[in-house]
N, C-alpha and C positions, 0 to 999 in steps of 0.2 A: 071527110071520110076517114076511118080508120086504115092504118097503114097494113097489108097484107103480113101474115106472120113469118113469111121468109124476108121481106121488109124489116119485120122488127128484130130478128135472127140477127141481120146485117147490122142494125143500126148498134143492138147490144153489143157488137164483138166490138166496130168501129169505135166505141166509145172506152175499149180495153186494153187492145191492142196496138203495140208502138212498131214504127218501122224500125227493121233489123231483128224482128225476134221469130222463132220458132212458130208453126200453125201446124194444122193437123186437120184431113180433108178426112174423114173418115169415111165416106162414101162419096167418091167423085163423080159419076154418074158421067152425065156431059159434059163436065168440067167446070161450070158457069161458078161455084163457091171456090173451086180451085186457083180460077181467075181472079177471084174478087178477092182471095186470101193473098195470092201471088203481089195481085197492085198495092194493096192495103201495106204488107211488111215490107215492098219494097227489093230493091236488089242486093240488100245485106242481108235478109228473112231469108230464111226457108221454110217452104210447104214441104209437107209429106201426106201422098194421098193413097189414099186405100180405094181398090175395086178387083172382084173378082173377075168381071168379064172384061175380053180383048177388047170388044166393042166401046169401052167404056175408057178403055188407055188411051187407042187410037183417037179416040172425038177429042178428049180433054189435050192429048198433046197437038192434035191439028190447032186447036182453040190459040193453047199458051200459044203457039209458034204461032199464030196468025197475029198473036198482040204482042209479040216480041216478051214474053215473060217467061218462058221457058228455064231458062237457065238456073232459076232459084225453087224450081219443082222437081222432087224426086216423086215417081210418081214409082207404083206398086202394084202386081196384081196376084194381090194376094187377099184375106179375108182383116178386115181392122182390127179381128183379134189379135194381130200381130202387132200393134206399135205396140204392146207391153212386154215388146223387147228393144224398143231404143231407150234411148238411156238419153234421154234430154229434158229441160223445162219447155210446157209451153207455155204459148199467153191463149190461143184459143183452139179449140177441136169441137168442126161441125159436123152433125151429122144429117142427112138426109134418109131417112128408114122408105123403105118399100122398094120398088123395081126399077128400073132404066126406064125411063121414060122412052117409045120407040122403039122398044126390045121383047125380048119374051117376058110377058108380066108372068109367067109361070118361075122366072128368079127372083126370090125377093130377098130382104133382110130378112133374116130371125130370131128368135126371141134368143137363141142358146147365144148364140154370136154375137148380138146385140150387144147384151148383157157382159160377156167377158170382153169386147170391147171397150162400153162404158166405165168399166170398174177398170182396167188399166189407164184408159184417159186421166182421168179424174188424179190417178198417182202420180203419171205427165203434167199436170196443171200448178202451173204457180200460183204464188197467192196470188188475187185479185184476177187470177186469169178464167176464164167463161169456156163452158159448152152448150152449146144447142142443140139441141135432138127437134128436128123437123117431123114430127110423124102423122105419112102417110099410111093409113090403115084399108084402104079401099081395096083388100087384096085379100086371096086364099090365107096365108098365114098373117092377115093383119091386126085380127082382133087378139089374139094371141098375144102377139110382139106387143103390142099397146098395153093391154093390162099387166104384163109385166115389167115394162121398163116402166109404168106409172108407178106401179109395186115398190119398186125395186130406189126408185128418185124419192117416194113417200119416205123411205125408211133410214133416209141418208143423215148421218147426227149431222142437226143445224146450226152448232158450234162449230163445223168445219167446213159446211157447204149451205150455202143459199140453192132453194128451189123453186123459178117459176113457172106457172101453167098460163099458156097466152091464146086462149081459144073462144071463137065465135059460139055463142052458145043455140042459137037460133037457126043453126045450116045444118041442109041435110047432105044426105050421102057422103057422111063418115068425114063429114071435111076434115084438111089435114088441123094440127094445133103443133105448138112452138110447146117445147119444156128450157128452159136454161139454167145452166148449174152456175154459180158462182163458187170459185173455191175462197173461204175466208181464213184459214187455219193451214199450217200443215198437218 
């Protein structure tokens, strides 16, 4: 059976990513890639993770503190167009696009945000360091947010960034699909 494309998300970073280095949660949602970034780099790493709702700070910090990982997550609530004001390298920055899972689907990502997210990551990313864009489209502004960040990854020069598409072609209802940027250049 083929591996679920937030499966392959994980497996791509895992195979990038060293412990002790920088990560970048870009939508923490429930925290669960918060978690998985948190274990992955380890207690030298640090996460930095982005979310606009309380709801969304409170779960992922109950989460870290339940798995004792807390300490090497600065968590944020704020919109991810913000980390293109730190000033660090990463080795990976995930994204998960659409709403809280559990929450009002009336907040979602969107395209404007997205996008000025994306394009600040990308300057964060070391070489050989990966983003995944998770996109959930199954929402009021999701068709939207999709055709533009597909847009916007089509038009990336591929002498400094690799771009994949990792999507079931055969499922309905908007099933989500995996993008991941590889940086190869600065």
């Amino acid at each position: 059976m083929f591996p679920n494309v937030l499966e392959v998300a994980r497996q791509l970073i895992r195979e990038r990513v060293e412990k002790g280095e920088n990560v970048i949660d870009a939508t923490m949602g429930n925290g669960n890639d918060t978690l998985f970034l948190a274990q992955l780099v380890g207690e030298q790493g640090t996460v930095i993770a982005y979310d606009i709702q309380p709801q969304a700070i409170a779960k992922t910090k109950e989460r870290l503190e339940q798995q004792g990982a807390s300490r090497q997550v600065e968590l944020n609530q704020r919109s991810h167009e913000k980390m293109a004001d730190l000033q660090l390298k990463a080795g990976a920055i995930m994204f998960n696009l659409g709403y809280l899972p559990g929450a009002d689907k009336e907040i979602t990502t969107t395209a404007s945000s997205t996008l000025g997210a994306i394009e600040a990551g990308l300057e964060l990313l070391r070489k050989g360091g990966i983003m995944t864009i998770m996109i959930y489209w199954g929402h009021s502004a999701g068709a939207v947010e999709k055709d533009a960040v597909e847009s916007f990854c089509q038009s990336l020069d591929q002498r400094r960034f690799l771009v994949l598409k990792y999507q079931y072609l055969n499922q309905q209802n908007q099933a989500p699909f995996l993008l991941a940027i590889e940086r190869r250049a600065e």
